[in-house]
C-alpha positions in Angstrom: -21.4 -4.9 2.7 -19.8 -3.9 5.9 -17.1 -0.7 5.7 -14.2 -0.1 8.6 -13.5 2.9 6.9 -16.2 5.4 5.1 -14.6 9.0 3.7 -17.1 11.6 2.1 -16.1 14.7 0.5 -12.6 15.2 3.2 -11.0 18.5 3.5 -7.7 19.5 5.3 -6.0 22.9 4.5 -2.5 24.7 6.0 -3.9 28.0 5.5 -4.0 28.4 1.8 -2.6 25.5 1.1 -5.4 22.8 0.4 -3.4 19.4 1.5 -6.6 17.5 0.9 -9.5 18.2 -1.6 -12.7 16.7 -1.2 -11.5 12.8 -1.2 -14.4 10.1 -0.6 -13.4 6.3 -0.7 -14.5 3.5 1.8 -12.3 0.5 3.1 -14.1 -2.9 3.5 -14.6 -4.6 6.2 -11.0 -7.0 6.6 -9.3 -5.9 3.6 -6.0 -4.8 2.9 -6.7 -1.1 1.2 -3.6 0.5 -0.4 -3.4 4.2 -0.5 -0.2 5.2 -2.7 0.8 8.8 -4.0 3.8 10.8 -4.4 5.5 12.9 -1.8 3.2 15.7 -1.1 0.2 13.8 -2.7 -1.6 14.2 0.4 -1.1 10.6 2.3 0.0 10.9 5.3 -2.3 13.9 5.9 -5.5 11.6 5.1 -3.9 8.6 7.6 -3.2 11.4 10.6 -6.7 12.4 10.1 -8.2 8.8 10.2 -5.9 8.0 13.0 -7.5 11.4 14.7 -4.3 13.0 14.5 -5.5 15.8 12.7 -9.0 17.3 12.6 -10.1 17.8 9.0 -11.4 21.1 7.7 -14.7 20.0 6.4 -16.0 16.9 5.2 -16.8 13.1 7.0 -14.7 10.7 8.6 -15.8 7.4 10.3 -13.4 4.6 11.5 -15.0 1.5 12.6 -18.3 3.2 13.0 -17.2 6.1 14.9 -17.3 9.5 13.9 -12.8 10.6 13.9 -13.7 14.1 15.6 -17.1 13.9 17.7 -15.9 10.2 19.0 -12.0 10.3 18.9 -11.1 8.3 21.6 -13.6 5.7 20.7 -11.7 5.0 16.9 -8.3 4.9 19.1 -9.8 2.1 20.9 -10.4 0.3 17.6 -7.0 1.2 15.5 -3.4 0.5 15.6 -1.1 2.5 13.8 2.6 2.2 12.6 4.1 5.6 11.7 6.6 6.0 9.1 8.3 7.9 11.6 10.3 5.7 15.1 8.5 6.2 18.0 9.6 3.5 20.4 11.4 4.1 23.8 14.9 3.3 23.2 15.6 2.7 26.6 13.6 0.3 27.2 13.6 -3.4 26.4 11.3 -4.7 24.0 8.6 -6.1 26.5 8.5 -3.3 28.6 7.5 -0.9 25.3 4.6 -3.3 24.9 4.0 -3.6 28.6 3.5 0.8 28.9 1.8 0.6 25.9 -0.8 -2.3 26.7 -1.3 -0.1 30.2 -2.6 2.7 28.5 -4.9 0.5 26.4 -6.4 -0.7 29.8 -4.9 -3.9 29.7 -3.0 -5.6 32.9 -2.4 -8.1 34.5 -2.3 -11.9 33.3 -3.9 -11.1 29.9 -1.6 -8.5 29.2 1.4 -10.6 29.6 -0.6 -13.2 27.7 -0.8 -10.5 25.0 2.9 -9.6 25.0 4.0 -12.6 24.8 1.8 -13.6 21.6 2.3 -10.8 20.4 6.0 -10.9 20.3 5.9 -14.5 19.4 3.8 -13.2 16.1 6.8 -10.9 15.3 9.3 -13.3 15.9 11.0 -11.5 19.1 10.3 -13.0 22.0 13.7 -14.2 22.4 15.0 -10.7 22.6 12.2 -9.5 24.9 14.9 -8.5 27.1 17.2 -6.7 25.4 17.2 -2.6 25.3 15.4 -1.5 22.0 18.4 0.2 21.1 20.2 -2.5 20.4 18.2 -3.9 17.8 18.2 -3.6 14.1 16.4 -1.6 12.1 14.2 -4.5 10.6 13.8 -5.7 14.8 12.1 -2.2 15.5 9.4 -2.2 12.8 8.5 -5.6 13.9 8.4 -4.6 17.5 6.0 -1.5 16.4 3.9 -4.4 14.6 3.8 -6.0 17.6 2.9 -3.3 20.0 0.2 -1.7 17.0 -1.7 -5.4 17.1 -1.1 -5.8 21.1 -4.6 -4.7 21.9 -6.8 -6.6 19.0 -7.2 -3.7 17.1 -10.3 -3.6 14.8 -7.7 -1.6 12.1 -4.1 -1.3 11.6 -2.7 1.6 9.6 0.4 1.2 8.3 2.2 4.4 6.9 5.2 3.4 5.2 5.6 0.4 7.1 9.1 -1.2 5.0 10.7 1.8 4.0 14.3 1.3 4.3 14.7 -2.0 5.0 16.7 -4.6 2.8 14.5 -6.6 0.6 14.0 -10.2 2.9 13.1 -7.8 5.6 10.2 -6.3 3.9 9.5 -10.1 2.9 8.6 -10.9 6.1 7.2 -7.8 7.2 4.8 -9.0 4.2 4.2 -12.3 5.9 2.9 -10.8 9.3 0.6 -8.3 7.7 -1.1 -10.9 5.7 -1.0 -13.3 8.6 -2.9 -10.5 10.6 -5.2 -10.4 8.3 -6.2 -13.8 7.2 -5.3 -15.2 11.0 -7.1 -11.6 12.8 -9.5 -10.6 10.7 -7.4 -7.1 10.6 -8.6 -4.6 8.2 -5.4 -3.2 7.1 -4.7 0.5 5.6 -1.1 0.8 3.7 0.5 3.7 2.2 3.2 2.8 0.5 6.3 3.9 -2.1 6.5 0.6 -3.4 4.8 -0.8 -5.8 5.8 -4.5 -5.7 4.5 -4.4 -1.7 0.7 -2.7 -3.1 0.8 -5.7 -5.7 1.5 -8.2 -3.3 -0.1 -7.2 0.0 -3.7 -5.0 -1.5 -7.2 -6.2 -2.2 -7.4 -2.6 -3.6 -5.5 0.6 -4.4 -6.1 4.1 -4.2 -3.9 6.3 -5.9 -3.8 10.3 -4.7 -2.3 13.3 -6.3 -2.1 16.8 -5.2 -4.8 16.4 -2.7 -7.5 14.3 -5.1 -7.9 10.4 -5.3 -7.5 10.0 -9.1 -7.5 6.1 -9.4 -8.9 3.1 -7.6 -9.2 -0.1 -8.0 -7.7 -4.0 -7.9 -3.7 -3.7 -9.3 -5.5 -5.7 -12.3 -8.1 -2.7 -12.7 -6.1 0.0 -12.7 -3.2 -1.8 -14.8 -5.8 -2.5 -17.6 -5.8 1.8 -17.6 -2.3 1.7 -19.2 -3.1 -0.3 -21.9 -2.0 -2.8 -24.1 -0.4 -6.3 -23.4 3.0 -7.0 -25.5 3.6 -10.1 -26.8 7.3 -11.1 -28.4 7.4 -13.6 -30.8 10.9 -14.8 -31.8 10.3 -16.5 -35.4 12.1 -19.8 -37.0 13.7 -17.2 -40.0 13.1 -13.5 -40.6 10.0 -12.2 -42.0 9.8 -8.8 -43.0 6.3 -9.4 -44.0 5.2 -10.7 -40.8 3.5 -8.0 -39.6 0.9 -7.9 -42.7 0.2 -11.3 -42.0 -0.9 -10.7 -38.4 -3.2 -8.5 -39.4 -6.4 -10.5 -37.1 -8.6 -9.0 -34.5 -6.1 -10.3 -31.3 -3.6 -7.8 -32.3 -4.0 -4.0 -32.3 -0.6 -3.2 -33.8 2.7 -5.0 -35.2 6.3 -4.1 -35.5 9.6 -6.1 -35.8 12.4 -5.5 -33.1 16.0 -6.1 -32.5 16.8 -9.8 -33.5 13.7 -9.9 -36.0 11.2 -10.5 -32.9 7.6 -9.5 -33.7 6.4 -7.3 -30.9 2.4 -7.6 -31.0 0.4 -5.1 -28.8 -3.5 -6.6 -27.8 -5.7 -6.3 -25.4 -5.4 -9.4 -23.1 -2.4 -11.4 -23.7 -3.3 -14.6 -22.2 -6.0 -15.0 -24.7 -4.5 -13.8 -27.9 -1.5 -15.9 -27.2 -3.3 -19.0 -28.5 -5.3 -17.2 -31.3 -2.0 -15.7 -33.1 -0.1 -19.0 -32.4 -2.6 -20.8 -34.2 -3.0 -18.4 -37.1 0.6 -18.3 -37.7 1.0 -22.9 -37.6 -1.8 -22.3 -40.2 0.4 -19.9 -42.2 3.0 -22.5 -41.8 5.1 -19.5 -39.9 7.4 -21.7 -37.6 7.9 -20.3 -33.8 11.0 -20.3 -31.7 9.8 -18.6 -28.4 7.4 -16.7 -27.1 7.0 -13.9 -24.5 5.1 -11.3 -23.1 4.7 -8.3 -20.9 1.7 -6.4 -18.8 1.5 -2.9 -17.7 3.1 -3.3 -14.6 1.4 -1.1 -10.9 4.4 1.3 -11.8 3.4 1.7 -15.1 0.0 3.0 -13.9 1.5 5.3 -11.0 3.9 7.2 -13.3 1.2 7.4 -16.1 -1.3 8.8 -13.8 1.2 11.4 -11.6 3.7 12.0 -14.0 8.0 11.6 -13.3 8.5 14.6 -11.0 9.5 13.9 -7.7 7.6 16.1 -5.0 8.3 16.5 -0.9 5.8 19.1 -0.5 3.5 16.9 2.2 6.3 16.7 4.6 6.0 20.5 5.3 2.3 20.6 5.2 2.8 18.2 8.3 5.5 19.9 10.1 3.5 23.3 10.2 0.4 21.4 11.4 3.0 20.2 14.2 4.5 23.4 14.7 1.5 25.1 15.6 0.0 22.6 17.8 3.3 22.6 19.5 3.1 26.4 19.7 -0.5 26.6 21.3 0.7 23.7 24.3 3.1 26.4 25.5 
C-alpha cells in the first residue's frame, strides 16, 4: 500500500510548551484523511509542519516521498494548501491571483491560462474572473483559494479549516469539489476540521488529537463503535410495565421504559437486533406501533474522548512561532 503521507514519532515544542508529542500516523495514497481536535489540540501545528511551515523538533516527516525539512521545496512542488486563515490579494481580480500564483509554480504561458480557466470553471467562478477579489463573498473566496491550491495538479491538498464560517449550502458545495477532486484528480486530501457532519461526510478516515497526542483513529464507523451501545425505541400497541423482563434475550444489553411507555433497548448493533427482538416480541403476541433507533453519532465520540472544555491554547502556540520568525527577518 502506497502512503502520501508517513509521520513517525513528530515533535514540535514553543519552549516548554510541547505543542506536539510524539504523533505517528500515515495517509494513504488518494484518500480523504481527517484530522480533528480541539482548539489547542495541536492541529494546525502538525498541518504547518507537513506543509514545511514549521520545522519540527524531533521526529520524521515525509510528504509524497520527500523528506518536509532536508527536501522542502520538493513537498511544495507536490502540495496545495488552504489555510484557515485569507490570504488572497484583495486587489486583484480573481484570475490574476491564480495567474501570480501559477507563475511562481513555473507555470506560463498557454497551459497556464488553460489551468486558470479549468480551474476556475471547477469552482464555479469563471464568470467573475474579472471582478476585484474584494468584492466577492465570503463563500466566493474559499472557492477561489480551492481553485488556486489545485491550479498546479498538486499531488496533496491540505485543507485547514476549509468551511469554517460559511452558511450551511456553502459548505455543501465546498463538499462537492473536494470529493470531486478526489474521485475526478486522484487528490489525496488532508482536512482538519470543527465539524463533525463535514469528517462524516467527506473522510475515508479520522484522526482525533488532544493535547499534543493522537488518541483515536479510524473510519467514523470505527471510532463510533468506541462509544457504545445502539438504542432502539419501541413504541408498544398498550403499556407494559413488564416489558422489559420479557426482553431479557442476548440482542439486548439493557431495558428501560421512557416517556410515553416507549421501551428504550440498548444492544450492540442495531440493525441486526432490530429483527431478532421484533420477532421475539410477535411470538410473545406483544403488538408494535413504531420503531426507532439511534447510533453514537462522530460527536458523541469527540466529546467522549476530549471532554466538554473548550480550549484556544494552539492559536498562541502559533503566533509565538510567528513572532519569532518575524523577529529574526529584521
Amino acid at each position: 500500500m502506497e502512503f502520501d503521507i508517513v509521520v513517525e514519532n513528530l515533535v514540535k515544542r514553543y519552549g516548554p510548551v510541547e505543542a506536539v508529542r510524539g504523533i505517528s500516523f500515515q495517509v494513504r495514497r488518494g484518500e480523504i484523511f481527517g484530522f480533528l481536535g480541539p482548539n489547542g489540540a495541536g492541529k494546525t501545528t502538525t498541518i504547518h509542519i507537513l506543509a514545511t511551515l514549521l520545522k519540527p523538533t524531533s521526529g520524521k516527516a515525509l510528504v509524497a516521498g520527500y523528506d518536509v525539512v532536508s527536501e522542502p521545496d520538493r513537498v511544495r512542488k507536490s502540495i496545495g494548501i488552504v489555510f484557515q486563515d485569507p490570504s488572497l490579494d484583495d486587489n486583484l481580480t480573481g484570475y490574476e491571483n491564480l495567474y501570480i500564483h501559477g507563475r511562481l509554480y513555473g507555470l506560463n504561458g498557454q497551459s497556464l491560462r488553460e489551468r486558470i480557466e479549468e480551474a476556475l470553471k471547477f469552482v464555479e467562478l469563471w464568470d467573475f474572473r474579472d471582478r476585484l477579489v474584494r468584492s466577492y463573498s465570503g463563500g466566493m473566496r474559499r472557492r477561489l483559494e480551492i481553485a488556486r491550491a489545485m491550479l498546479h495538479t498538486p499531488r496533496i491538498l491540505f485543507l485547514d479549516e476549509p468551511t469554517i464560517g460559511l452558511d450551511p449550502q456553502t459548505r455543501a458545495h465546498i463538499w462537492d469539489y473536494i470529493k470531486r477532486l478526489n474521485r475526478e484528480y486522484g487528490t489525496t486530501v488532508f482536512l482538519t476540521t470543527h465539524y463533525m457532519d463535514e469528517a462524516e461526510m467527506l473522510c475515508d478516515r479520522i484522526a482525533i488529537i488532544d493535547h499534543g497526542k493522537i488518541i483515536a483513529m479510524g473510519t467514523a464507523e470505527e471510532l463510533k463503535s468506541m462509544v457504545g451501545s445502539d438504542v432502539v425505541y419501541i413504541k408498544l400497541g398498550k403499556p407494559d410495565a413488564d416489558i422489559c423482563s420479557k426482553l431479557s434475550i442476548a440482542n439486548v444489553e439493557n431495558c428501560k421504559i421512557v416517556e410515553g411507555g416507549t421501551v428504550a433497548l440498548q444492544v450492540r448493533k442495531a440493525t441486526e437486533a432490530i429483527p431478532a427482538i421484533l420477532l421475539h416480541l410477535d411470538r410473545l403476541e406483544v403488538k408494535v406501533t413504531e420503531v426507532s433507533y439511534r447510533r453514537p453519532s462522530l460527536n458523541d465520540v469527540f466529546i467522549h474522548l476530549t471532554g466538554r472544555e473548550m480550549r484556544d491554547s494552539e492559536g498562541s502556540f502559533v503566533e509565538v512561532a510567528r513572532m519569532m520568525h518575524r523577529a529574526r527577518m529584521r
